[in-house]
C-alpha positions in Angstrom: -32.0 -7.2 -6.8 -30.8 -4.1 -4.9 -27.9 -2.5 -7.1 -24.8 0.1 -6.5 -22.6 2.1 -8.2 -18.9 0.6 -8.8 -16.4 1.9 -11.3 -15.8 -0.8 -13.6 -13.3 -1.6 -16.8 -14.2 -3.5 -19.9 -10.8 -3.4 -21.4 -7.1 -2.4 -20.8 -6.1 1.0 -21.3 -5.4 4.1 -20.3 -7.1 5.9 -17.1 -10.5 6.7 -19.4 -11.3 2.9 -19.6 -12.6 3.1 -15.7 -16.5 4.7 -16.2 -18.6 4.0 -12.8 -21.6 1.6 -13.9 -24.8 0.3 -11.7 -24.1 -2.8 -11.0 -25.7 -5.9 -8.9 -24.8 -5.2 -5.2 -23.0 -8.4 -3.7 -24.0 -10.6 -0.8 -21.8 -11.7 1.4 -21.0 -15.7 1.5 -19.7 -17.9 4.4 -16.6 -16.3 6.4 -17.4 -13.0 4.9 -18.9 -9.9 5.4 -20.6 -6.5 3.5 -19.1 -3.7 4.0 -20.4 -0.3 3.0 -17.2 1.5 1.5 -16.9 5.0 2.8 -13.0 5.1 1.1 -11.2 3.2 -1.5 -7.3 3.4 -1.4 -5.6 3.0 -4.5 -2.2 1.2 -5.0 0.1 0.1 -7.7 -1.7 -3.1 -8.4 -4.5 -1.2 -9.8 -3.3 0.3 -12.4 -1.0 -2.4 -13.1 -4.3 -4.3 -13.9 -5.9 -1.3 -15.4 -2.8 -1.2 -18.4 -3.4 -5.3 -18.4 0.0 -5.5 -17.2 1.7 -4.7 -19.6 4.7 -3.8 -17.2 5.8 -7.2 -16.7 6.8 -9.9 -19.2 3.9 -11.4 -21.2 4.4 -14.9 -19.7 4.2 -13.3 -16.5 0.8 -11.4 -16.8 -2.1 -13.3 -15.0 -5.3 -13.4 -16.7 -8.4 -11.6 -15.2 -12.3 -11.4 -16.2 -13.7 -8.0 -17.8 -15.0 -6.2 -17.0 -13.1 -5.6 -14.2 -13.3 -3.3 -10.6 -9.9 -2.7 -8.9 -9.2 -2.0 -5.4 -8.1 -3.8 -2.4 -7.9 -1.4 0.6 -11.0 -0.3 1.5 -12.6 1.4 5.0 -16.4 1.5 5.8 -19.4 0.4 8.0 -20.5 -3.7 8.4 -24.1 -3.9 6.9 -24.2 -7.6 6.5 -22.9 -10.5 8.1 -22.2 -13.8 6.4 -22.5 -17.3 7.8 -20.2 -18.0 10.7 -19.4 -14.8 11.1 -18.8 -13.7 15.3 -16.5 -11.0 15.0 -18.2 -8.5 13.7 -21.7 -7.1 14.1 -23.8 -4.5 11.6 -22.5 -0.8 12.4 -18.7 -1.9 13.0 -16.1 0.8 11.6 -13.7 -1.9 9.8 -10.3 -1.0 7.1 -8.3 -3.5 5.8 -6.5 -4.7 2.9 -9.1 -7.3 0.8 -8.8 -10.7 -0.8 -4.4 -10.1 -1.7 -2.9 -11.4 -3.1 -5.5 -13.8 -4.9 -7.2 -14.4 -8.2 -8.0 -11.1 -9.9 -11.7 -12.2 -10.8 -12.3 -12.7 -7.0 -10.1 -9.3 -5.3 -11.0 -6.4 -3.5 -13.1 -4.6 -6.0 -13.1 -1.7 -3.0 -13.8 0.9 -5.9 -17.4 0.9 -5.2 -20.3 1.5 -3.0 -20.3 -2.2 -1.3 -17.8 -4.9 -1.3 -17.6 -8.4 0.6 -14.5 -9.3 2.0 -13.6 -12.5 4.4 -14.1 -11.2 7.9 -10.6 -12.0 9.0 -9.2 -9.4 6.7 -10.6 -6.8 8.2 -10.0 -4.3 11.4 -11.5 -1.7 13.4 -11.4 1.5 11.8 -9.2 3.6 14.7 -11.5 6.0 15.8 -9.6 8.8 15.7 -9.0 8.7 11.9 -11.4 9.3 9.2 -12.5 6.6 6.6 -10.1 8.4 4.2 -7.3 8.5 6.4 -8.0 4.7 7.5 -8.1 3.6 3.6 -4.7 5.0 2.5 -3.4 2.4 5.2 -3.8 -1.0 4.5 -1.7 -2.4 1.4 0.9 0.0 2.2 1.0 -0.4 5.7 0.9 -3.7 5.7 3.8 -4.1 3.3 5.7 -2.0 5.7 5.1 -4.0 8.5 5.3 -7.2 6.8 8.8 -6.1 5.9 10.2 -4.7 8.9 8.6 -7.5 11.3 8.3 -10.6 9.3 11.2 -10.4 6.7 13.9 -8.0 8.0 13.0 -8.7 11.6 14.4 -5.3 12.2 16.5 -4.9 15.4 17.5 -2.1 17.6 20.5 0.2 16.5 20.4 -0.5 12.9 21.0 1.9 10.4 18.1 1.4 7.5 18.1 3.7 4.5 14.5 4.4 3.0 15.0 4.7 -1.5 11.4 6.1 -1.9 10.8 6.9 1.6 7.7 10.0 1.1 5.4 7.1 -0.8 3.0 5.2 0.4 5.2 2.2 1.8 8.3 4.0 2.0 6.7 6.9 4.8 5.1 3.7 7.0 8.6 1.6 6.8 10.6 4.8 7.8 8.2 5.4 11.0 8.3 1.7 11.6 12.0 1.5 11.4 12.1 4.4 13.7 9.8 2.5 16.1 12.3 -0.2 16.6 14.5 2.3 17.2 16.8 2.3 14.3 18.4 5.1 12.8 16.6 5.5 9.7 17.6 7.7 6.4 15.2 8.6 3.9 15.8 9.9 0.3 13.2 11.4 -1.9 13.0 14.6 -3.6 13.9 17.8 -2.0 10.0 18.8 -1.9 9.2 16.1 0.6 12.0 17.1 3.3 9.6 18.9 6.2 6.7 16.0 5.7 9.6 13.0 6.5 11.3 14.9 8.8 8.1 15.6 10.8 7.8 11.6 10.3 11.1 11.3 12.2 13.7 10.5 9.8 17.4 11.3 10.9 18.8 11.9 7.9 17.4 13.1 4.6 19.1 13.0 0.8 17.4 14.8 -1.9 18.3 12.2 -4.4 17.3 15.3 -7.2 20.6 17.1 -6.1 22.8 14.1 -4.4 23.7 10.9 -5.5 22.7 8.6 -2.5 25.6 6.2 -3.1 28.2 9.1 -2.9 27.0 10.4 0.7 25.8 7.2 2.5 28.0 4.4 3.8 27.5 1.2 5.5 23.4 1.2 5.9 22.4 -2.1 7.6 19.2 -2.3 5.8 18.0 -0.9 2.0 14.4 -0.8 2.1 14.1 0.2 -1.4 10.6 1.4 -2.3 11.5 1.9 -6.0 14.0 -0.5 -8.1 14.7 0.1 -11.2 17.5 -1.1 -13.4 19.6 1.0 -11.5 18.9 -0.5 -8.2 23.0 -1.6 -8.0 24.3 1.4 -7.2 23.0 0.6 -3.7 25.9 -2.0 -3.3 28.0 0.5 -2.4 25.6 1.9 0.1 24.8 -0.9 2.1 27.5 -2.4 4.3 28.8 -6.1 3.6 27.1 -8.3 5.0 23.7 -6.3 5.4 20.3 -6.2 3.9 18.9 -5.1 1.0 14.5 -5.4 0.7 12.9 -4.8 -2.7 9.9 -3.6 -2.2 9.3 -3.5 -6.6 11.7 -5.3 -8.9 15.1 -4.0 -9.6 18.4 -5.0 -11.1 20.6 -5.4 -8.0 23.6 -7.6 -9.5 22.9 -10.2 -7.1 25.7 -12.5 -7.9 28.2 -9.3 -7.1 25.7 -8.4 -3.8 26.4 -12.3 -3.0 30.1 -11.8 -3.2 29.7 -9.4 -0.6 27.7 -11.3 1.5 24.4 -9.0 0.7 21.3 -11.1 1.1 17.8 -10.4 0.2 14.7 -10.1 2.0 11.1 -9.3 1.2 8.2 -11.2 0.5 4.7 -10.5 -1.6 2.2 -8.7 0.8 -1.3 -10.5 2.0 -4.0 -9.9 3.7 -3.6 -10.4 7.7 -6.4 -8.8 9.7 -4.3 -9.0 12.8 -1.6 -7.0 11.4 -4.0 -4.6 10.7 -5.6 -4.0 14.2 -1.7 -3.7 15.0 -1.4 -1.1 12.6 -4.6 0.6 14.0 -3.4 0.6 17.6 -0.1 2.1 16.5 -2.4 5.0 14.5 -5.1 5.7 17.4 -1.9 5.7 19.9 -0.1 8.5 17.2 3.2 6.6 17.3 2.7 6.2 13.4 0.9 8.6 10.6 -0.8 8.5 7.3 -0.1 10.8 4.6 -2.4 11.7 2.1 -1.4 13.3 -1.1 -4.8 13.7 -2.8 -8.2 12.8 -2.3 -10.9 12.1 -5.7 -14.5 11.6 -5.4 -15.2 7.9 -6.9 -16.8 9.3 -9.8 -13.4 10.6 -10.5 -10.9 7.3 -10.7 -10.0 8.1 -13.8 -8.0 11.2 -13.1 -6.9 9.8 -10.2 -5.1 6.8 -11.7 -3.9 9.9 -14.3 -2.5 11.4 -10.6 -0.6 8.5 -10.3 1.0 8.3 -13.2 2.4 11.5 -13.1 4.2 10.1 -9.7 5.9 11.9 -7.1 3.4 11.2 -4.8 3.7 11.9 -0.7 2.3 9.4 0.7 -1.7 7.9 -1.1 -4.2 8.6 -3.2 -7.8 7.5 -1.8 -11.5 7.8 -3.8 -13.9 8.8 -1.7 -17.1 7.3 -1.6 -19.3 8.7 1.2 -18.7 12.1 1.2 -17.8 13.7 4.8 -21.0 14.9 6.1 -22.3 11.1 5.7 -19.5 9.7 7.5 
């Protein structure tokens, strides 16, 4: 049985639990297809599962099989085609966001050498961007765009602050935002300034020196990247009668955000491999941009997940599997 390498966890922990492992290489079933992973982008859901969730109440926590390899956004090369598969021939460039949400036994598991994944989660890889660059983009992009087009249905004119807005969704909702031509003002720390500026953001607030809710007023939209229990104080920043979309779980005061006729919209993101080539068309045409904040060699997941904690990141973190001069 041919066999790859794929970092793997066989318990809960902190970063040092993830070792890479030979393991059996998949094959791909019905519907699906194997890709060879040239980039694995990592997101909050994998260290969330790394820590056994342990950030959420216990009742809350799904269970998943150990051991365990995390990752959901993946880009690479088509080696193998399931059955029923017409979309998508051996050699294809493809990125996308894998098996999410879904059972945890039967995810991504993008940090190896091969993965499956259902062909219709997939896109083509814009040619213009490299496998890294293509695999900091789909969870995060696609939580963007799931936000501003399915949920908020942004419009034209509206004025949309951005809590969070140098991370990995917050930089694709701000440029999205700004694509449907809203006025869009991002806070994050003072470092990040240039980077979302060059993104197109009107207005910036270096919530390290400025309490957002003393300097903005009457924001149509709250696309809030980061919650919190502290997530209220954005009542006084959004106007009554607007929009206010958690991104991660806050304390909002609802009943007093209902008083003011504040609603709520967001959604869990998924897997939609037609959102993706959207996303792909946007990138190839350089209306919308990827940042990348650090790049680890999949041997190395551990100390990136040890990255992410530390936070503060502009824009994603990728592994990289198939070093440059391969790609």
């Amino acid at each position: 049985m041919p066999t790859m390498k794929a970092v793997r966890m066989h318990r809960t922990g902190d970063p040092e639990v993830l070792a890479l492992e030979e393991v059996p290489r998949p094959e791909p079933g019905p519907g699906d297809v194997l890709v060879r992973v040239h980039a694995a982008g990592m997101n909050p859901p994998d260290w969330y599962a790394r820590i056994g969730f342990s950030n959420i109440p216990e009742e809350m926590r799904p269970a998943f099989p150990l051991p365990y390899t995390p990752g959901s956004d993946i880009s690479g090369v088509v080696v193998a085609v399931g059955e029923g598969v017409g979309e998508w021939r051996e050699g294809d460039e493809v990125f996308g966001l894998v098996r999410f949400p879904g059972a945890l036994g039967n995810g991504g598991r993008g940090y190896a050498e091969y993965t499956t994944s259902p062909a219709s989660h997939l896109a083509r890889k814009p040619a213009s961007l490299s496998h890294v660059e293509a695999a900091a983009v789909p969870m995060a992009g696609l939580t963007a765009y799931q936000f501003v087009f399915d949920h908020i249905k942004l419009g034209e004119g509206r004025r949309v602050l951005v809590n969070g807005a140098a991370g990995g969704v917050g930089h694709f909702a701000a440029q999205l935002a700004k694509l449907q031509g809203a006025y869009v003002i991002g806070v994050a720390s003072g470092r990040h300034e240039t980077f979302l500026r060059e993104l197109g953001v009107d207005e910036f607030v270096d919530y390290t020196t400025t309490r957002v809710e003393d300097a903005v007023r009457d924001v149509d939209v709250l696309i809030d990247s980061v919650g919190g229990p502290d997530a209220h104080r954005f009542l006084r920043v959004v106007r009554p009668g607007g929009v206010i979309s958690p991104v991660f779980h806050g304390e909002y005061h609802r009943d007093h955000a209902a008083e003011l006729g504040i609603t709520f919209r967001g959604g869990q993101v998924h897997s939609d491999g037609k959102q993706m080539a959207e996303l792909g068309r946007l990138l190839e045409e350089g209306r919308l941009r990827v940042g990348i904040d650090a790049v680890f060699p999949l041997a190395e997941a551990a100390k990136a997940h040890e990255r992410a904690e530390r936070g503060h990141i502009q824009g994603k973190l990728v592994l990289q599997v198939v070093p440059d001069k391969a790609d």
